[in-house]
N, C-alpha and C positions, 0 to 999 in steps of 0.2 A: 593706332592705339586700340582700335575698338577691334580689331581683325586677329591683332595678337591675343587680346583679351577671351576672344571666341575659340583662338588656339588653343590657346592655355586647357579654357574649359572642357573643349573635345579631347583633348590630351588626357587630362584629368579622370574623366568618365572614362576613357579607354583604358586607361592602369584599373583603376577602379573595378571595373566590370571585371577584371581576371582572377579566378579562383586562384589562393592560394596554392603554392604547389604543394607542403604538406599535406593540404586537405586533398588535393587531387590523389596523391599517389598512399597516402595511408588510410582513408575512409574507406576505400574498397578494401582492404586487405582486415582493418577492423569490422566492416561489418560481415564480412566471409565468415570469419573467425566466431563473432557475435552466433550468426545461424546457426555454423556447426553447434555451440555449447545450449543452443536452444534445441536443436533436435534431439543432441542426446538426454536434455534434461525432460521432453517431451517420452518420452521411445524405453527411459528405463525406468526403474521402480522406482515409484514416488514416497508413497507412507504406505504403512500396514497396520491394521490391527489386530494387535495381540491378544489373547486372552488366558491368563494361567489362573491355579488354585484346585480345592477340590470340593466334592459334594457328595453328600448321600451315593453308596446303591452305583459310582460310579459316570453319575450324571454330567459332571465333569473332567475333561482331560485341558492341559495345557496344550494351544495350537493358536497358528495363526489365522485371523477369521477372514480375513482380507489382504489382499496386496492390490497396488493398481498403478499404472501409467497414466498418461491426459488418456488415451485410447481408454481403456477401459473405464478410466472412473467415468468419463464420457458418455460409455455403455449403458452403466450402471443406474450415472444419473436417471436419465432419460427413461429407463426402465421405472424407477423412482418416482419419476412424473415431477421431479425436482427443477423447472425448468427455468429459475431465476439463476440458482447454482449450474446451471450447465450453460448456460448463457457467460456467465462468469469464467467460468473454466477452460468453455470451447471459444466463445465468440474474445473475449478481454486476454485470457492469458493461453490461447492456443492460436490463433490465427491472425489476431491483433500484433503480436511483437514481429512475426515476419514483414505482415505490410507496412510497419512503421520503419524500419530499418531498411527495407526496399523504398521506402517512399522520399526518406532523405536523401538516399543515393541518389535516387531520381532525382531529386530538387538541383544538387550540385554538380550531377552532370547537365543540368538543361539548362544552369548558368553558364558552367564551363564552357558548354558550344555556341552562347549568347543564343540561345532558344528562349531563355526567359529571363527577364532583367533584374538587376539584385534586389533591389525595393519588394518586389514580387517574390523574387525563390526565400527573403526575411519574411513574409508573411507566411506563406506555404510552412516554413519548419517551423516558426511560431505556432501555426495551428497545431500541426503534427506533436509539437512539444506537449500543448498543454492535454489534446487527449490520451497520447502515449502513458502516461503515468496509471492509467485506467490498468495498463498490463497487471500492476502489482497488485489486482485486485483478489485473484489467486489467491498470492501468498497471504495476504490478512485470514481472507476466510480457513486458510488452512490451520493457521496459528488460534483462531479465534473456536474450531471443530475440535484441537488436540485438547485445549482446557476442558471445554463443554463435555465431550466423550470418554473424558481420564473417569473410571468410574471405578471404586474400591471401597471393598466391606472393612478397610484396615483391621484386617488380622480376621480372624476363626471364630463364626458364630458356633457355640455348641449345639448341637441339636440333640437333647433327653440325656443327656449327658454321654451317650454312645455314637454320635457323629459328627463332622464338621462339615461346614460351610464355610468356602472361602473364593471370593471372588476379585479379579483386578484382570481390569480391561483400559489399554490404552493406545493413543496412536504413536507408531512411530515411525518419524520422519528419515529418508536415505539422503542419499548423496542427490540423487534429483532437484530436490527442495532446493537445495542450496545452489546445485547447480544455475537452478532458474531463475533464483532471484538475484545472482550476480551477472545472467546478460540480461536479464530487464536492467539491473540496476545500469551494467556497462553501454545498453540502447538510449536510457535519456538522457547518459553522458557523452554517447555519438552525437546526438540529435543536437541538445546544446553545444558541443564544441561547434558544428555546421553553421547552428545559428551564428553564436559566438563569431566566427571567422568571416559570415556575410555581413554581418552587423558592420566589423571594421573598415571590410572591404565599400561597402556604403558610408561610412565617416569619412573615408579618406577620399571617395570619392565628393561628397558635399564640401570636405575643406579646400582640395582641388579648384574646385569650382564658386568657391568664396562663399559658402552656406556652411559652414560649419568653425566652429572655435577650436582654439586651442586649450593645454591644462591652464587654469590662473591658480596662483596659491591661496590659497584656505586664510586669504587676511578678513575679505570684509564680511560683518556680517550680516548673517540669511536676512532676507526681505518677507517680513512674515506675512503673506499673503493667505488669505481664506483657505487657499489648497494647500498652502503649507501646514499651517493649523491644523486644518483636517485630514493631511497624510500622518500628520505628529502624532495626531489623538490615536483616528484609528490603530496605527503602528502599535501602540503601546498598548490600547485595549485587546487587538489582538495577542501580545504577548503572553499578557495577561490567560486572557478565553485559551489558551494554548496550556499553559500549565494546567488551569482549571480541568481543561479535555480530558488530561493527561491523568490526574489523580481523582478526578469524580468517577462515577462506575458511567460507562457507557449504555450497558446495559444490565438485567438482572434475568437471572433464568433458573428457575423452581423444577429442579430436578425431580419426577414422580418415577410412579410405575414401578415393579416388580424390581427391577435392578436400581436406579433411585432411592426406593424406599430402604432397602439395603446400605445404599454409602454410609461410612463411619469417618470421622467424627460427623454429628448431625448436622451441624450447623454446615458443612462441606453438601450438601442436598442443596444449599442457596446460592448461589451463584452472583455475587457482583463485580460486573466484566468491565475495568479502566483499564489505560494501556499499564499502569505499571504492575495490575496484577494478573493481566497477561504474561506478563514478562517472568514475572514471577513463579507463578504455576509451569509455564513451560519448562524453566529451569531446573524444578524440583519436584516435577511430576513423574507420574510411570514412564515417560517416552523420553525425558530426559536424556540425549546425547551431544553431541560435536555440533551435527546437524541441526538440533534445535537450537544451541546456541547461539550458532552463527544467526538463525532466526530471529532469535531476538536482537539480535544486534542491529539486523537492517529493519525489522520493526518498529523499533526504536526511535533510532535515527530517522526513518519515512514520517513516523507521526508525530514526533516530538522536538527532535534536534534541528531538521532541516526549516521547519515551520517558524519555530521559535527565531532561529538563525535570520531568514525572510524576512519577520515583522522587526529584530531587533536592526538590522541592516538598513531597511525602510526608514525604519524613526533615523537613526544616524546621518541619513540621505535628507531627511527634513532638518535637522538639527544644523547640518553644515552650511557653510558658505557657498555662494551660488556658483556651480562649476568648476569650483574648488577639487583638488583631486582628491581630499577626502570622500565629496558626496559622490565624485565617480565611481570611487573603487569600492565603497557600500553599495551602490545602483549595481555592480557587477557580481557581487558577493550576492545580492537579494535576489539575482536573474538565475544565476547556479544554486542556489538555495531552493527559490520557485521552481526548477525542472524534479526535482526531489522530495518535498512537500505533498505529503498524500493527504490530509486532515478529509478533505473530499470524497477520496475513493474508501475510507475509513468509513466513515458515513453513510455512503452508498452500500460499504459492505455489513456494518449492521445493523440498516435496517433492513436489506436484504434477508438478512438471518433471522430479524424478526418475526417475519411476515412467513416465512419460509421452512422454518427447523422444523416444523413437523415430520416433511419431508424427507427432511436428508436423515432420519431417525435409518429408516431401514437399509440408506446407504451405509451408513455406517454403524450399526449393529447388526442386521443383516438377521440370523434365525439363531440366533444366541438363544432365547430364550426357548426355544423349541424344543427341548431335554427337560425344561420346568413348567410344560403348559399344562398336562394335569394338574399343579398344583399351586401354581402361582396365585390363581383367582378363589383357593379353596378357604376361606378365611377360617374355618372349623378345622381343618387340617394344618395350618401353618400354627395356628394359636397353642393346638396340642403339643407343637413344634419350639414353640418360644418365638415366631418370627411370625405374630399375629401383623403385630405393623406393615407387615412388609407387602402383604397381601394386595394384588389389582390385576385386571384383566388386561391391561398395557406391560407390553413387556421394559419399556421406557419411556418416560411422558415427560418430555423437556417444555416449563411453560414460559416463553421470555417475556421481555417488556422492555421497551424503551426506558433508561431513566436519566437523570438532567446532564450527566457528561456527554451523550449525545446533542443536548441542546447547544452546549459551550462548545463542542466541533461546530455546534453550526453557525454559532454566532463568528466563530474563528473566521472560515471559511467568507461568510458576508463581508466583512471587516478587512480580510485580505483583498477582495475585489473592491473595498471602499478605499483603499490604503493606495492600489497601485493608479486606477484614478485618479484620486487625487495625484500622484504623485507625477502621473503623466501632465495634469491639466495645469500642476505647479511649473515646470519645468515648460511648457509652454507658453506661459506668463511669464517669463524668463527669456525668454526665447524675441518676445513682444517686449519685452524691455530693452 
């Protein structure tokens, strides 16, 4: 009895331990495909900035002031001395998505050969999963630079009644953009299906071997234990801090300086940045195309849907019966949720930009104002002009600040590491039962 028993169990672990064949034979061929759409989204034109209208004497012509790839914005940065954003740009979403997509493969071939045992290659893309998401950090900041830098005198200042002034300067996003946020997006849906696939391949090997249950139906109910309580709570306050995120301003930034002082309507000089008026301004700004749209779409979903999706999932996971396949198939939906959930790298990106926009000013205005440096700072001359206000020796003086929807990411964020804690230490105590 005891011989077969031990059969059984080595049997068990040796089905176990073998990688799926889907995952063997399409993981290489999706993350091939992955790289390719990463390098061309790397190698062609990213965004540009535009600038049309007209001014005194000639001053102005319609052109565009910029174009750039990761290589040159790269460049530029650096040039800029911008080196939180080129950290971002080069180290998170230029060199980061390759090693993360090599690194899974790695994980699944080193099970495949029994090099590494699957408990082990689950934690290895566990890790890989949660900093992967870092990749989309890019794309925030880009979505969060096209608001900030949309800048427009709405419509023709007169000048003595015999000239005009008219200024609109905005970014606009190519096929790049988008390209790159659909293999980041399709990398930590490699990365999760891997896990996903170890994960089972480890249940079935524990149930094999008598350490693992089967589904029971969703009759009795939850045992409400401390950590279930406090996966319930948190779950729901985070939902909550998620919506809050989402419609408080994250941040706020006082457009100055010579082209600043110029935007019309005035109250458009203030800037309060939440996600949905990101979303918003993108849509119906100067840069307004295909390509932003689709941006907003995965912005969106990154900071809002996926997040909310997670904590709503989580409570559902504490609400159900113990092992129930209700609280399974929530646990699974909050695991695919969590690879997609950025509220984190949202936060990292702006206070990034807090600390930092000074900098990225002449990345992305670049010598605009160099056709108006005589006279920008002359306030006797602008005033004889009608455009006394307008007057300052910065050619663009963006001043931001933190304000409290950055707090409410961040309480999201805490809330989300209290929620899945618990939910682990619940399920544990379950486990001991």
């Amino acid at each position: 009895m005891a011989s077969s028993s031990i059969s059984a169990k080595d049997e068990g672990c040796k089905q176990g331990d073998h990688v799926p064949s889907r995952l063997r034979i399409c993981l290489p061929l999706f993350v091939a495909a992955d790289l390719s759409l990463l390098c061309a989204a790397h190698l062609l034109k990213g965004a540009s900035t535009q600038v049309s209208g007209e001014a005194p004497l000639g001053l102005l012509q319609p052109h565009t002031a910029s174009e750039d790839n990761l290589i040159s914005a790269a460049r530029r940065l650096g040039s800029a001395h911008a080196w939180v954003s080129f950290a971002i740009v080069v180290g998170l979403s230029g060199l980061w998505p390759y090693a993360k997509l090599l690194a899974t493969l790695l994980v699944i071939m080193l099970v495949d050969a029994r090099r590494c045992a699957v408990d082990q290659g689950v934690r290895y893309l566990w890790i890989i999963e949660v900093l992967g998401k870092y990749s989309f950090a890019d794309v925030f900041l880009t979505c969060i630079n096209a608001v900030i830098f949309d800048i427009s005198t709405g419509g023709k200042y007169r000048i003595m009644g015999l000239f005009s002034l008219e200024l609109n300067m905005w970014m606009e996003l190519h096929f790049a953009c988008a390209a790159l946020i659909t293999a980041v997006t399709f990398s930590a849906f490699l990365t999760h299906w891997a896990l996903h696939e170890l994960s089972r391949v480890k249940a079935e090997a524990d149930l094999a071997a008598g350490r693992g249950s089967l589904d029971v139906p969703d009759l009795d109910p939850p045992n409400w234990s401390r950590y279930r309580i406090l996966a319930a709570v948190a779950a729901l306050c985070g939902a909550g801090l998620v919506v809050l995120g989402a419609v408080l301003p994250l941040a706020r930034i006082e457009r100055g300086g010579f082209l600043g002082n110029l935007i019309r309507p005035a109250d458009d000089r203030s800037l309060s940045l939440s996600v949905f008026s990101i979303c918003s301004r993108m849509l119906h700004g100067g840069g307004s195309n295909a390509v932003s749209a689709i941006m907003v779409v995965y912005f969106f979903a990154l900071t809002v849907v996926a997040p909310l999706l997670e904590f709503l999932m989580l409570a559902v996971d504490a609400f159900s019966s113990r092992s129930g396949r209700i609280a399974r198939r929530a646990r699974m939906c909050a695991g695919w949720a969590h690879s997609f959930g950025c509220l984190d790298v949202l936060f990292i990106v702006v206070g990034a930009l807090v600390l930092e926009l000074h900098t990225v000013v002449k990345f992305n205005i670049g010598d605009e104002c160099e056709p108006f440096g005589s006279v920008m700072g002359d306030k006797t001359l602008l005033r004889l002009a009608g455009l006394g206000f307008a007057a300052s020796t910065s050619c663009f003086d963006p001043r931001p600040s933190l304000a409290c929807g950055s707090a409410a990411v961040l309480g999201a964020v805490a809330l989300r590491w209290a929620a899945w804690r618990a939910h682990k230490a619940m399920h544990g105590v379950q486990k001991d039962d």
